[in-house]
C-alpha positions as CSV (number, residue, x, y, z in Angstrom):
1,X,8.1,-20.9,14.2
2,X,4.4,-19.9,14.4
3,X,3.4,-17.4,11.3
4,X,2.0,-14.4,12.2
5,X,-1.5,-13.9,11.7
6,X,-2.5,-10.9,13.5
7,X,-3.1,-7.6,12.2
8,X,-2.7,-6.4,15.9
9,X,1.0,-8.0,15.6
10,X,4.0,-5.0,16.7
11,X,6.8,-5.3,14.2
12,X,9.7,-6.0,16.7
13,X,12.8,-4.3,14.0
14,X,13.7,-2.5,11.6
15,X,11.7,0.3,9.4
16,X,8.3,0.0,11.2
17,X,10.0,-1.3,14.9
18,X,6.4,-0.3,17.2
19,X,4.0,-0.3,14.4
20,X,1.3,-2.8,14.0
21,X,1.4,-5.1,11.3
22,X,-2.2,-3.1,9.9
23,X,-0.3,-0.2,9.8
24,X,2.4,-1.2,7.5
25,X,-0.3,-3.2,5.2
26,X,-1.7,0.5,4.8
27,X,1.9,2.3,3.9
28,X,4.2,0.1,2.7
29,X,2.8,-3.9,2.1
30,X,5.7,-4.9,0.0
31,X,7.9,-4.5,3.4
32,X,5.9,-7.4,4.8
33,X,6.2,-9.3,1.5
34,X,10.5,-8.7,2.1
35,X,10.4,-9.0,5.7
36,X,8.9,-12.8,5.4
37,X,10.8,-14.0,2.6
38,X,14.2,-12.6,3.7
39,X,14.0,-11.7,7.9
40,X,14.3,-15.8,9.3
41,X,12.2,-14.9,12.6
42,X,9.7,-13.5,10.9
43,X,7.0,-15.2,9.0
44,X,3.4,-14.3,8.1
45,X,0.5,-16.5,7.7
46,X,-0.7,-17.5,4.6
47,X,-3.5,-15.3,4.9
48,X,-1.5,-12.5,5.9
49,X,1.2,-13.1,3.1
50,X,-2.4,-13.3,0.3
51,X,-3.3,-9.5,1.8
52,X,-0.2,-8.3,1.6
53,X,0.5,-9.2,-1.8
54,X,-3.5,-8.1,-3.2
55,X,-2.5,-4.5,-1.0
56,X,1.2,-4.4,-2.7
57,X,-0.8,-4.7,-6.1
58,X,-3.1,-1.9,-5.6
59,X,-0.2,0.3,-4.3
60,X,1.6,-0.5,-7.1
61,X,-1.6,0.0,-9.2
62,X,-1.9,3.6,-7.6
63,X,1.8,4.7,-7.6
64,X,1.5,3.9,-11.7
65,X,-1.3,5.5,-12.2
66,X,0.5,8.7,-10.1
67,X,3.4,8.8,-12.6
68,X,1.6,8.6,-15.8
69,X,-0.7,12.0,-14.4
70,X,2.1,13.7,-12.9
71,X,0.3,13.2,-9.2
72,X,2.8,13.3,-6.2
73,X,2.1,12.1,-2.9
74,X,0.3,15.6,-1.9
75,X,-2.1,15.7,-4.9
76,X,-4.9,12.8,-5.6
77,X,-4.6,11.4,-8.9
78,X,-8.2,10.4,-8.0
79,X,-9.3,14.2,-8.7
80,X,-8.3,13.8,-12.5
81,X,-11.2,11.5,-12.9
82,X,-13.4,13.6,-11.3
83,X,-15.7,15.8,-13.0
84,X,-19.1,17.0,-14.5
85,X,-20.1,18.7,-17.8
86,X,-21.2,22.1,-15.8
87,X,-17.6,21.9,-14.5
88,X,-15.7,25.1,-16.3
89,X,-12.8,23.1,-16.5
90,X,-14.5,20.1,-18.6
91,X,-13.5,21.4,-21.5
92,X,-9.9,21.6,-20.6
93,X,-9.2,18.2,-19.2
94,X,-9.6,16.6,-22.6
């Protein structure tokens, strides 16, 4: 079998059956990390398999980071780092 190296590549089963191989990297990486270790006809470069795992580590990185400031997946955990000393709420987030 020839791995598959192209982000272009249409999962052909389960969870993401139609989507492109990008698109799952984006949403959920650690599927493509399980797909290719336990789904026999399907295999990912090694190139493909290194992206994965570096986007699986920042989504892991993020979803931590979501818990431990009580962000859900509507609210941006990002905006908890963001502010300015003439904020009003400055005061308050510390």
């Amino acid at each position: 079998m020839i791995p598959i190296n192209d982000l272009k590549y249409v999962m052909p089963f389960g969870k993401y059956k139609g989507k492109t191989i990008s698109f799952v990297l984006r949403e959920n990486a650690s599927y493509l990390l399980w797909a290719h270790e336990n789904v026999t006809s399907f295999k990912l470069s090694v190139r493909l398999r290194s992206l994965a795992q570096k986007k699986k580590d920042q989504q892991d990185i993020e979803y931590e980071a979501e818990m431990a400031y009580g962000y859900g997946e509507d609210d941006h955990w990002e905006d908890a780092f963001s502010f300015s000393p003439d904020d009003d709420e400055w005061g308050d987030r510390f």
